[in-house]
Backbone bond lengths (Angstrom), bond angles and torsions (degrees), N, CA, C in turn:
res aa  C-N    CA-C-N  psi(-1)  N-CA   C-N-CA  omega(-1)  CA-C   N-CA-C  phi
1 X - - - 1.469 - - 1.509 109.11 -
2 X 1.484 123.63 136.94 1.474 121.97 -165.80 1.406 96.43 -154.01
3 X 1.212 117.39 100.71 1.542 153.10 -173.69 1.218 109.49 49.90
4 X 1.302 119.27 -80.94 2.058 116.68 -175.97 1.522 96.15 -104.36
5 X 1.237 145.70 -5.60 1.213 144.17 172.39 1.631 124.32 -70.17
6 X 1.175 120.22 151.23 1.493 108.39 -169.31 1.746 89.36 -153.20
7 X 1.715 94.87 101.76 2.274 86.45 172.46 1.435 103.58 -107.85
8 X 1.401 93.29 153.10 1.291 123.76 -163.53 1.652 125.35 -96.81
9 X 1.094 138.39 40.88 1.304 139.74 -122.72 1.410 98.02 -107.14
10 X 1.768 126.55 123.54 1.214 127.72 150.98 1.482 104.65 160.93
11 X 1.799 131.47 -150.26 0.824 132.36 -139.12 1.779 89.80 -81.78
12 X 1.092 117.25 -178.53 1.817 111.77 -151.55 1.908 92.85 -82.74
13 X 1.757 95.62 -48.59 1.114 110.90 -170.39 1.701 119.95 -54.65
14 X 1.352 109.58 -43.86 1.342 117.78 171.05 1.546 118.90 -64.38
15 X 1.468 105.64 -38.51 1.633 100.70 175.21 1.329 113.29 -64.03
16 X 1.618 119.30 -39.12 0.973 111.32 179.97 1.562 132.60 -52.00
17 X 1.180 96.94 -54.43 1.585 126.85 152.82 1.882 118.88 -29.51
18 X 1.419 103.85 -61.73 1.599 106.97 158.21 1.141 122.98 -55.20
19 X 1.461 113.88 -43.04 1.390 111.00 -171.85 1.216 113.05 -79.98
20 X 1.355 126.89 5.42 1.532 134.20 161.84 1.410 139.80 -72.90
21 X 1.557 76.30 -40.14 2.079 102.91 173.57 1.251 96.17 -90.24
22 X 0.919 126.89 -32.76 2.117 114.14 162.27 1.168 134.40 -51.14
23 X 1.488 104.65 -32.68 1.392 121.00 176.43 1.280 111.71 -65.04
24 X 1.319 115.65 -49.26 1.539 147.99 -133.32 1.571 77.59 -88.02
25 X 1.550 113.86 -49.19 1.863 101.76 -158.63 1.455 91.36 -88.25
26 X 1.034 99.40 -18.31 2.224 88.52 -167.56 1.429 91.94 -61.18
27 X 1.669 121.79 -54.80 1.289 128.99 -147.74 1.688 95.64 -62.16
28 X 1.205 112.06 -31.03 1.775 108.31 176.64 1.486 126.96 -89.37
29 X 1.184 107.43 -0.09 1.615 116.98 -176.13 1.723 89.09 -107.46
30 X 0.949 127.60 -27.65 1.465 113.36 169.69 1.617 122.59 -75.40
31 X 1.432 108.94 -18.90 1.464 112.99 -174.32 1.208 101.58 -105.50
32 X 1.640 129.86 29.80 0.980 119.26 176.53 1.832 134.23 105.18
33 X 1.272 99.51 -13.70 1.400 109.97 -147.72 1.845 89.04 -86.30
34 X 1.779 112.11 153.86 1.148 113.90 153.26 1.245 124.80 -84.57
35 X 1.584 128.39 108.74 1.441 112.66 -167.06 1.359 90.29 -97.39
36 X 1.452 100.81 166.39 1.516 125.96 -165.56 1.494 96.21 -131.14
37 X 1.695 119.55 161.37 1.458 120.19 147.05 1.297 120.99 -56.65
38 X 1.364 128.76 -14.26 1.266 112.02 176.40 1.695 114.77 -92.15
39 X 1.474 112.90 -32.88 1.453 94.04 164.52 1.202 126.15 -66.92
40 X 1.652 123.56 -12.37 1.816 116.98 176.56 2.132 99.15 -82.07
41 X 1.616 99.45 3.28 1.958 78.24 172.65 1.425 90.02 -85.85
42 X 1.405 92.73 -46.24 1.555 103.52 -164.06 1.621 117.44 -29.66
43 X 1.630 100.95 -50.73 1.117 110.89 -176.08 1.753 108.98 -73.65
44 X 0.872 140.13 -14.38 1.411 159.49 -161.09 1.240 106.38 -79.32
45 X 1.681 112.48 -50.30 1.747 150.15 -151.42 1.780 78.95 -75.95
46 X 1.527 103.42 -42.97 1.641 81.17 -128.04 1.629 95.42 -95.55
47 X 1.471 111.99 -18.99 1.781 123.66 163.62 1.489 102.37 -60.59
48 X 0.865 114.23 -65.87 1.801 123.67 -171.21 1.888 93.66 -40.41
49 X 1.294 121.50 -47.75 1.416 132.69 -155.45 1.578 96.72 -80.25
50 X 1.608 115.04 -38.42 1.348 117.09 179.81 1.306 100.55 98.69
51 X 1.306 126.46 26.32 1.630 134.84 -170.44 1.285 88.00 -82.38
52 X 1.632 100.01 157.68 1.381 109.43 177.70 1.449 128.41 -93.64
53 X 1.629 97.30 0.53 1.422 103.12 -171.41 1.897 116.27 -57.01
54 X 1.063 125.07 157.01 1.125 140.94 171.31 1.234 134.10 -99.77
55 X 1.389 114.92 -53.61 1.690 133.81 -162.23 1.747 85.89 -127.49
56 X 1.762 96.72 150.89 1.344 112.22 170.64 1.922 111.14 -52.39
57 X 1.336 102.77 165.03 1.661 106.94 173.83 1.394 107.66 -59.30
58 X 1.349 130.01 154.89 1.237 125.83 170.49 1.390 102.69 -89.71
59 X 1.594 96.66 141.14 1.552 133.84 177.87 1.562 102.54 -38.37
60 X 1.192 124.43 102.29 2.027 115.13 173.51 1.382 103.97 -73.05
61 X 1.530 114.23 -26.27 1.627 95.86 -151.06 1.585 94.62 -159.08
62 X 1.507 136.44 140.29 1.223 146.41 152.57 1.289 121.95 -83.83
63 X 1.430 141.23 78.83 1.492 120.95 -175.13 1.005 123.14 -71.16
64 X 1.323 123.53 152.45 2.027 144.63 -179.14 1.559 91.46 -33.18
65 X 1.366 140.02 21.16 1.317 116.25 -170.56 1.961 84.84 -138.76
66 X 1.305 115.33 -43.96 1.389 109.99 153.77 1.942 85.13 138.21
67 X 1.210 121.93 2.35 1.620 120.81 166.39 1.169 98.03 -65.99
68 X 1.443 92.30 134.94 1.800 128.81 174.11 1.837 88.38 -92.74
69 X 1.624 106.13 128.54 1.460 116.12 -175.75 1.738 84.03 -113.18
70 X 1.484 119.18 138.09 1.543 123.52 174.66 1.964 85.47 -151.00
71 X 1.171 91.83 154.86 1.561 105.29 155.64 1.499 119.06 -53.75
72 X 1.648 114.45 139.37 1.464 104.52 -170.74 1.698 97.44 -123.77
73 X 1.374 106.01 17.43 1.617 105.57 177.93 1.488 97.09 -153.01
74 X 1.834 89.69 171.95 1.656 103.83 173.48 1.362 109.33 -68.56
75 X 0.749 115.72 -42.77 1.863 119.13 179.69 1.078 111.90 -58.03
76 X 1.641 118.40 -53.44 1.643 120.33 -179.32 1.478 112.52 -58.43
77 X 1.441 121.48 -44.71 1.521 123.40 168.23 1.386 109.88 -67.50
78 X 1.203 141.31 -14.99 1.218 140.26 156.92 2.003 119.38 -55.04
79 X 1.285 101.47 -58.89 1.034 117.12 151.10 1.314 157.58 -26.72
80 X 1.862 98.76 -62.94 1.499 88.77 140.43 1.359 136.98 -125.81
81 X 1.466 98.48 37.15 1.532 101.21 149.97 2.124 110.65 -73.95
82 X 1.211 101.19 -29.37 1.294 114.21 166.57 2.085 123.91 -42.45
83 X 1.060 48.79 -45.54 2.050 74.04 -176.42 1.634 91.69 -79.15
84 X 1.104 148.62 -52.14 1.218 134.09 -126.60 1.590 88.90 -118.84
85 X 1.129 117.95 -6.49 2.104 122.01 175.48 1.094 91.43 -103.69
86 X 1.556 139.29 -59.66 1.445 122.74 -169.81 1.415 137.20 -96.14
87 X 1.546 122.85 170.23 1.363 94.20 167.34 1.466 129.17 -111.01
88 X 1.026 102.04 6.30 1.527 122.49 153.17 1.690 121.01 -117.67
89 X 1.320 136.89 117.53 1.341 153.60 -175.47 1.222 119.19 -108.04
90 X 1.709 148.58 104.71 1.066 159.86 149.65 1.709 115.12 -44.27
91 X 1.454 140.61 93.61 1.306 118.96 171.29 1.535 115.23 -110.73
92 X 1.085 113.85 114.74 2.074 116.98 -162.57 1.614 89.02 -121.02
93 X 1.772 113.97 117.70 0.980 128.45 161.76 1.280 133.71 -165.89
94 X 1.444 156.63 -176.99 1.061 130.13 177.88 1.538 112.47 -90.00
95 X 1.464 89.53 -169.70 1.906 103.04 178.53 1.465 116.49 -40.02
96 X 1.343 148.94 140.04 1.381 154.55 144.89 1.301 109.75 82.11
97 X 1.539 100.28 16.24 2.022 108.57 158.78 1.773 107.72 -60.37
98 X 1.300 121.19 -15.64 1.514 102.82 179.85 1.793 103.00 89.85
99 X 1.422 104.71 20.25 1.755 95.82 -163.31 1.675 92.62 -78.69
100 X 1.063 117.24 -57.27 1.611 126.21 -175.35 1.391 113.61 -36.36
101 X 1.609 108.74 -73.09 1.213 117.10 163.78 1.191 143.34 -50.84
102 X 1.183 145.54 -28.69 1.414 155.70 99.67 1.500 129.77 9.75
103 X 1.784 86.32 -64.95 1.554 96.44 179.44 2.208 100.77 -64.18
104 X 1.274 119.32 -66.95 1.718 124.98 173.81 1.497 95.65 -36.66
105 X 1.159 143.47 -55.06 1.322 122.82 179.17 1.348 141.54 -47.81
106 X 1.580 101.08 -39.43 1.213 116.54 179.87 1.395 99.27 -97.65
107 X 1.701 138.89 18.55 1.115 132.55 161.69 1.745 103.27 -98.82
108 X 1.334 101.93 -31.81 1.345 106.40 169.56 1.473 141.37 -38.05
109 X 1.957 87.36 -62.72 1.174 110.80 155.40 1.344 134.89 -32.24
110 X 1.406 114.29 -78.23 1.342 134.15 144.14 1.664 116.73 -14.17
111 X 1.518 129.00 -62.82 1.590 119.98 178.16 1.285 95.70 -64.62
112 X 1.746 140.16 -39.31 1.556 111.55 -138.78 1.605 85.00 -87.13
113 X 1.213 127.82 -23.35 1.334 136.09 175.33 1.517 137.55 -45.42
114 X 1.571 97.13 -34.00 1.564 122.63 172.90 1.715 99.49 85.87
115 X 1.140 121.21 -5.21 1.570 117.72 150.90 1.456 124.08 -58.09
116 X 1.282 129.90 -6.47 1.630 116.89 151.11 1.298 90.73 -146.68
117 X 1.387 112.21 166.71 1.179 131.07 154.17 1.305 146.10 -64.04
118 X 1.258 90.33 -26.70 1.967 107.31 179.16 1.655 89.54 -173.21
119 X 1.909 90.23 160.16 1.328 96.97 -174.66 2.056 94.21 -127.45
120 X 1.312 111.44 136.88 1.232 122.68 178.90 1.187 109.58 -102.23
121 X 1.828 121.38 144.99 1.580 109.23 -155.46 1.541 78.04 -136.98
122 X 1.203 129.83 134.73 1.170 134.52 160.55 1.702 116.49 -129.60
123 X 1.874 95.09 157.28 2.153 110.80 156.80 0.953 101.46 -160.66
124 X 0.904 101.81 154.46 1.771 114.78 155.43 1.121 131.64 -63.36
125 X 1.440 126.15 123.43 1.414 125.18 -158.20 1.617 107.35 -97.89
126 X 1.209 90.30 71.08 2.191 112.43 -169.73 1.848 89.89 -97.05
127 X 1.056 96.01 124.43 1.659 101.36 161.21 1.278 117.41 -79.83
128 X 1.321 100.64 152.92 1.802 114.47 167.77 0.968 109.06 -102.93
129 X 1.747 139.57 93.63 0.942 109.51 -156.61 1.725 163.04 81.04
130 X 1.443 101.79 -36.05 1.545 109.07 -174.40 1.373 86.28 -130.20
131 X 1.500 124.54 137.26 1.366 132.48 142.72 1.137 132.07 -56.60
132 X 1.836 111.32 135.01 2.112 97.03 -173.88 1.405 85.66 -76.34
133 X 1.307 140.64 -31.14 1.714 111.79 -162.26 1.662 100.19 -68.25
134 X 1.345 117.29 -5.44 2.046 98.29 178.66 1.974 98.89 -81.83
135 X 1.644 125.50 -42.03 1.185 112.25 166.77 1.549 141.81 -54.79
136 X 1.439 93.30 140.14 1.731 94.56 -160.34 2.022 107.49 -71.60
137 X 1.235 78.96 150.81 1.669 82.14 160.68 1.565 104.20 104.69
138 X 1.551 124.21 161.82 1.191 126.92 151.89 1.150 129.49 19.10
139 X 1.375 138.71 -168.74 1.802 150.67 140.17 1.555 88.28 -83.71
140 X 1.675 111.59 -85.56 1.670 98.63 -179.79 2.029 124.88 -4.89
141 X 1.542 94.46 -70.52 1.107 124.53 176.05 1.696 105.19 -40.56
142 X 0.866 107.80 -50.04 1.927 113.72 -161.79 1.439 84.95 -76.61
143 X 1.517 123.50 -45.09 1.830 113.62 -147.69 1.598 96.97 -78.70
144 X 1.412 110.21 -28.50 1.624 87.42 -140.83 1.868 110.58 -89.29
145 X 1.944 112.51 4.65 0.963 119.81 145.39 1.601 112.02 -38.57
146 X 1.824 126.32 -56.64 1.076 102.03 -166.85 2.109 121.49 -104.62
147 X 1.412 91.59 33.98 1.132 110.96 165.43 1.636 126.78 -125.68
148 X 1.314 113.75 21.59 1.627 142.20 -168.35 1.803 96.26 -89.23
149 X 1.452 133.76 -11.05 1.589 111.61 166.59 1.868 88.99 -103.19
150 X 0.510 128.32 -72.27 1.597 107.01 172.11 1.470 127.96 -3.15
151 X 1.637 105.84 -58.49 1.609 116.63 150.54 0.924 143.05 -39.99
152 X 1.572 112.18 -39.25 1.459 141.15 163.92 1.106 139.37 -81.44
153 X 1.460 118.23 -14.20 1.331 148.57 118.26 1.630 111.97 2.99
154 X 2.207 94.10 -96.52 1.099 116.79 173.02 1.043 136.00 -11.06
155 X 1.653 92.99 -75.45 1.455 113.68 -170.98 1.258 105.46 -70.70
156 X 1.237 149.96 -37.14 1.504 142.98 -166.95 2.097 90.18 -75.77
157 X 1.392 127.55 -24.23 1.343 97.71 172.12 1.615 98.17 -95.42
158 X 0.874 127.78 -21.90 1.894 107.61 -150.87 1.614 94.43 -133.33
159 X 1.402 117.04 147.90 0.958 135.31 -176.23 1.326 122.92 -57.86
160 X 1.575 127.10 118.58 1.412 122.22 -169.99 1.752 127.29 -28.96
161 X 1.367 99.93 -53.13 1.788 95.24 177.52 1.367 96.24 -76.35
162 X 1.055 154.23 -14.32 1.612 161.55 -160.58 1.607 83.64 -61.36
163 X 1.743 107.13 -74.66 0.861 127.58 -146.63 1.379 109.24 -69.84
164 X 1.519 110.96 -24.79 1.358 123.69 169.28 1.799 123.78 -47.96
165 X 1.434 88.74 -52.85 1.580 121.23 -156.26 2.070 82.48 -74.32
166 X 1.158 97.70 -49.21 1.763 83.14 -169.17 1.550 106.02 -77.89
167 X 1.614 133.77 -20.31 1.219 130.91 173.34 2.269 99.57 -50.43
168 X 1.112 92.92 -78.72 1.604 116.14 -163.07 1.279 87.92 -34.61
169 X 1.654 133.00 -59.21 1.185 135.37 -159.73 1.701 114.46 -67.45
170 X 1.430 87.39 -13.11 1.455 95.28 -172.22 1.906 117.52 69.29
171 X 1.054 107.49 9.27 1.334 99.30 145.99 1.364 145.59 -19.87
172 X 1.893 93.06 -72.45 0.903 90.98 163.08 1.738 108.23 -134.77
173 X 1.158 104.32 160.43 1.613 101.57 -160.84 1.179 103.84 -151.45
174 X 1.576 100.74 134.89 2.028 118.72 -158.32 1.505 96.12 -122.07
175 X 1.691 113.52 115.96 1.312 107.19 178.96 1.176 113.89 -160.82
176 X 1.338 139.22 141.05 1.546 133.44 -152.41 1.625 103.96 -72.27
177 X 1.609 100.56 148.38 1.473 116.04 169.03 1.530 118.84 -24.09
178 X 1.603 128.82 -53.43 1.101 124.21 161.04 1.268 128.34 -32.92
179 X 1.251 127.15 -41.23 1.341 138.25 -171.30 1.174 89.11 -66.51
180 X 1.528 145.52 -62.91 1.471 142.89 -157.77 1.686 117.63 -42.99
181 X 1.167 111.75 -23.78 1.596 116.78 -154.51 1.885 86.48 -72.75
182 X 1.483 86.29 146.32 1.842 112.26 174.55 1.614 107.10 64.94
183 X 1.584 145.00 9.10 1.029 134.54 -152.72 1.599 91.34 -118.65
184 X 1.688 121.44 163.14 1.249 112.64 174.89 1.565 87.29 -147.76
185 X 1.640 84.79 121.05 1.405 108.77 175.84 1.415 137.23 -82.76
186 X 1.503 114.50 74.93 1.429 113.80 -164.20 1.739 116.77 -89.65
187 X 0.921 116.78 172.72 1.275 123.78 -170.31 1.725 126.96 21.55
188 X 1.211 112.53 40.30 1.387 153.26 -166.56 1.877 116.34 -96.75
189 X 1.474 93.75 127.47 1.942 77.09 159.33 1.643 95.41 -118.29
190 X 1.015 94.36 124.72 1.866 111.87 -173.63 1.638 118.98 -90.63
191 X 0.742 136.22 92.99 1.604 130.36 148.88 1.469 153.32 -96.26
192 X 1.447 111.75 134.44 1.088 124.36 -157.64 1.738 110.51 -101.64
193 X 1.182 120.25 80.90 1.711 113.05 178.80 1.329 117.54 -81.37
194 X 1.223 127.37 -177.54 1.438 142.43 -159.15 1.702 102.49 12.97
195 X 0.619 116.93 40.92 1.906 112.90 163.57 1.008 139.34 -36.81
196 X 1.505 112.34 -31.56 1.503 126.67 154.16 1.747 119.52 -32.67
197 X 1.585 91.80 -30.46 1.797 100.43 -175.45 1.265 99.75 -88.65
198 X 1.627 132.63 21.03 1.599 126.68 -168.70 1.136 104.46 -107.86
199 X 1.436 148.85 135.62 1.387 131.16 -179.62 1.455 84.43 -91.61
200 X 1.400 117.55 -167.86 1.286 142.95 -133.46 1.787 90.33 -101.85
201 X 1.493 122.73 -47.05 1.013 110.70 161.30 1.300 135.68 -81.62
202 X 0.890 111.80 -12.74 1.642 129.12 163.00 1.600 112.67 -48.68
203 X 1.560 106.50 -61.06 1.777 120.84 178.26 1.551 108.42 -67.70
204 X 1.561 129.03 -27.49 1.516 142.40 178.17 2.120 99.83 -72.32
205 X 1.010 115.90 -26.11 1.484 131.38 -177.46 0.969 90.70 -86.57
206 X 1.810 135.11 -75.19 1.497 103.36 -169.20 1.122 144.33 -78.55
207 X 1.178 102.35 -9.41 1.685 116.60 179.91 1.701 112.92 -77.44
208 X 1.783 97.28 -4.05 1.328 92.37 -168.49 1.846 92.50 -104.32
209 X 0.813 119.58 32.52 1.692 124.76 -173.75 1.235 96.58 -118.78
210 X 1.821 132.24 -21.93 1.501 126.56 -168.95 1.699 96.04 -41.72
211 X 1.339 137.79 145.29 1.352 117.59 149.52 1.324 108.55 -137.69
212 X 1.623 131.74 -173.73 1.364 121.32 -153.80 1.902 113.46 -60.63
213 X 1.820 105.24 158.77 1.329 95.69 -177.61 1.172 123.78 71.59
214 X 1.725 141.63 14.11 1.063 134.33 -138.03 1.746 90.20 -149.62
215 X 1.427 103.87 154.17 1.581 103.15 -169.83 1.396 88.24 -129.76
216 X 1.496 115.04 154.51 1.869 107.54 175.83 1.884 106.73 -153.26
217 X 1.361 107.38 138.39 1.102 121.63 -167.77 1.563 118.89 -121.86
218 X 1.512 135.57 99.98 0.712 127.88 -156.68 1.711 106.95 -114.59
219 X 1.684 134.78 118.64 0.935 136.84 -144.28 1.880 107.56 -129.58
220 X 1.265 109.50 124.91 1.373 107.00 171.47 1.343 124.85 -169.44
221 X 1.416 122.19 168.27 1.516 133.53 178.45 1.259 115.53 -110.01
222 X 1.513 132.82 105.96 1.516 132.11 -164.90 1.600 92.97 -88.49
223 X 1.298 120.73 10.18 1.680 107.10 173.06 1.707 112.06 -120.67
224 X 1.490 96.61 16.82 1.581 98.93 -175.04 1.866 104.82 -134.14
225 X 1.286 101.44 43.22 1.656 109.91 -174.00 1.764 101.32 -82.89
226 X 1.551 109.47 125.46 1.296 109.61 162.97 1.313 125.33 -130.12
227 X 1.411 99.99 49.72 1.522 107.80 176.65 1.316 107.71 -89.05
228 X 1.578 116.98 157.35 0.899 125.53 164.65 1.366 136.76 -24.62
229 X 1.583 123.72 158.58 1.674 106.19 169.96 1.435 111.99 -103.42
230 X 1.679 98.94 132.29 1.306 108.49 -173.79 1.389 105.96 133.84
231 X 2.029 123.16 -32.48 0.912 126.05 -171.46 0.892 127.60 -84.95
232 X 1.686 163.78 114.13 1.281 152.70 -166.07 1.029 108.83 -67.28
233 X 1.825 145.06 167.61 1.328 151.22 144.85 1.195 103.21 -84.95
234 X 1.265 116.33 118.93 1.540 130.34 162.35 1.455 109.64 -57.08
235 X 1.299 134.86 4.61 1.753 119.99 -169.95 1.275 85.34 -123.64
236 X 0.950 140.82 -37.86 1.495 138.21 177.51 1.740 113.18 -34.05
237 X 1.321 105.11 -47.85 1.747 111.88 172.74 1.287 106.95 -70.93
238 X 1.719 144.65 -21.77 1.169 138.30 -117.59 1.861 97.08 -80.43
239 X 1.538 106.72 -56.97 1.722 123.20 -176.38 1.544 91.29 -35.30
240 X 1.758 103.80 -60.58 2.247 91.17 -159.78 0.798 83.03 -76.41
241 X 1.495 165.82 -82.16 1.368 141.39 -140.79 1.102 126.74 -16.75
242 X 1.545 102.39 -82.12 1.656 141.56 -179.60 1.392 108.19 -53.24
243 X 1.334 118.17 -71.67 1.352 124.01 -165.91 1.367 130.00 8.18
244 X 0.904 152.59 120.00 1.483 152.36 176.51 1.899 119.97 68.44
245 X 1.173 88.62 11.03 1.723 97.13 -174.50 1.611 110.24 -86.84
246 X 1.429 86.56 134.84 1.981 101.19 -178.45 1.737 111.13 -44.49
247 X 1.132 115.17 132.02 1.430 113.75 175.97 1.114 129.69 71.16
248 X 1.788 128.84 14.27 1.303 144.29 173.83 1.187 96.96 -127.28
249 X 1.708 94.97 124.46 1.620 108.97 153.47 1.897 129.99 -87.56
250 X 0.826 135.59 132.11 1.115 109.54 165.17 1.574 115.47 -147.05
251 X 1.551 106.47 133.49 1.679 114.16 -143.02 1.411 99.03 -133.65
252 X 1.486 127.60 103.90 1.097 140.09 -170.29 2.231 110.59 -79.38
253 X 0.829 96.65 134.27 1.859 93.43 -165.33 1.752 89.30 -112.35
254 X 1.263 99.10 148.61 1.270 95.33 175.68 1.569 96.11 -134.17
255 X 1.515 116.82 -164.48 1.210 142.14 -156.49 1.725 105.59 -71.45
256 X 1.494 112.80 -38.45 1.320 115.84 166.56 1.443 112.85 -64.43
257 X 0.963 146.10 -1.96 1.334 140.75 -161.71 1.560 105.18 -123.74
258 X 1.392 121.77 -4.70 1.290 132.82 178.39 1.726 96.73 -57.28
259 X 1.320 128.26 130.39 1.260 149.48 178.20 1.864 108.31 -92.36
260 X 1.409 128.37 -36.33 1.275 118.79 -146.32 1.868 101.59 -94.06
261 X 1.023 113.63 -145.67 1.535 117.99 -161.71 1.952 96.32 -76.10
262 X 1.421 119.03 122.06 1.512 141.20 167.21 1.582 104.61 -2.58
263 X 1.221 104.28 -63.98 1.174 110.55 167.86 1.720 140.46 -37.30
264 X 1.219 114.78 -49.48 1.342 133.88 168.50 1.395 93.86 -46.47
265 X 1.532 150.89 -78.37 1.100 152.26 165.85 1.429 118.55 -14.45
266 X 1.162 118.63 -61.51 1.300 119.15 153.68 1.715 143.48 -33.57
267 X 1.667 87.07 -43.91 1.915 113.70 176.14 1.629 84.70 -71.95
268 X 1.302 127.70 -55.10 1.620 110.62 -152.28 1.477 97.09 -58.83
269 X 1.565 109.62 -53.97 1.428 107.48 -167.84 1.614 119.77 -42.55
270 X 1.640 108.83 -56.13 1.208 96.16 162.38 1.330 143.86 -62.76
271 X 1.034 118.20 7.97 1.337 124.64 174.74 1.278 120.89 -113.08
272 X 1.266 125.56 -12.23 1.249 137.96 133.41 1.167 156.00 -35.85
273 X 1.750 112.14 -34.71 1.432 143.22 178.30 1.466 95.52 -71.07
274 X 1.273 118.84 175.25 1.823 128.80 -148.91 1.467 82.62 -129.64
275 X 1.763 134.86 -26.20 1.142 122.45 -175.64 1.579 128.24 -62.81
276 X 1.801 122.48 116.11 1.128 115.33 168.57 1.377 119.22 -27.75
277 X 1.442 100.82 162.10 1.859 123.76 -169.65 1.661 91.18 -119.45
278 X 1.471 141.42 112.64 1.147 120.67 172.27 1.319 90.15 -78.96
């Protein structure tokens, strides 16, 4: 490469191929866009795949810090195109698919927008392991350990007192699945994380709170269930349930679509394989 020039050298097919995802990023670094390494896989993913896409994902969200948030996979753009056709959305995938985060963004979106009124953040307050009666403090106190990536969410889009000012106001309001029972959630963008911890009537309860004006997102890992024994996972049925029904998306994420450190990809795989552990 020798100042504004960029050569392309090798088998015809691959240059061609490069010279596609070049296009693709030039055409977005000229209009402004922050490109990242993950939109040049992205873009990589989707030539290699023979996708038809052209131009990077569009920008969902600017955070208080000035990051442009876009989908960084096929799955994640699957996703929330999911969100943005229906009004109820299914997302079933593993760890560091971006399902959580994704889903609060595009609820985000949605309040600063004046398309809902408030956004409701829900999980189930299922331990891994540790009992809330051994943590100190309150119920508040005990739950909101397991509502703290939800929190973390937030704050990485919206400005700390931001986030303040819409908590108190109740804007927006983070509170375990229990809390949901008898309430009807209207003009709302609703979410449902770790769901896997929902039994079957548990997920039949919240979905039955959608109420008018209201958008709902239901989020989980069918390989990270720690419910009790005896208890079913309500998301486990969700695909035959749902399937083909007007106004439900539901967008399965897999292991390629994992967003977080290289590694994590690796952990799923191994943990995945059928081979005993002596």
């Amino acid at each position: 490469m020798e100042g504004s020039a960029l050569v392309l050298q090798g088998e015809s097919t691959a240059v061609d191929q490069a010279y596609d995802v070049v296009q693709r990023i030039l055409r977005a670094a000229l209009a402004g866009a922050q490109v990242t390494p993950d939109d040049v896989a992205l873009a990589t993913s989707d030539v290699l795949r023979g996708r038809a896409e052209t131009a990077l994902p569009e920008t969902l969200y600017r955070t208080h810090r000035g990051k442009e948030i876009r989908p960084k996979t096929a799955g994640q753009r699957a996703f929330v195109g999911a969100i943005e056709r229906n009004t109820l959305t299914f997302g079933i995938g593993p760890a560091g698919t971006g399902k959580t985060f994704l889903a609060v963004v595009m609820a985000v979106r949605a309040l600063r927008a004046r398309e809902v009124a408030r956004v409701i953040l829900s999980r189930p307050a299922v331990e891994a392991g540790e009992k809330l009666g051994f943590l100190p403090g309150d119920l508040k106190e005990k739950v909101d350990p397991y509502l703290r990536p939800l929190y973390d969410s937030l704050a990485e889009l919206l400005d700390t007192t931001v986030v303040e000012r819409y908590l108190e106001r109740e804007i927006i309001e983070v509170a375990p699945l229990a809390y949901m029972r008898g309430r009807t959630l209207a003009d709302a963008f609703v979410i449902l994380d770790e769901a896997q911890n929902a039994t079957r009537d548990q997920i039949k309860m919240f979905l039955t709170r959608l109420g008018s004006g209201s958008k709902m997102i239901v989020n989980g890992d069918v390989t990270q269930i720690d419910l009790p024994p005896g208890a079913t996972c309500g998301l486990l049925e969700v695909p035959r349930r749902f399937a083909g029904m007007t106004d439900i998306g539901i967008v399965e994420l897999t292991e390629t679509d994992v967003v977080r450190h290289p590694l994590v990809t690796q952990i799923i795989r191994a943990y995945s394989r059928q081979t005993p552990v002596e």
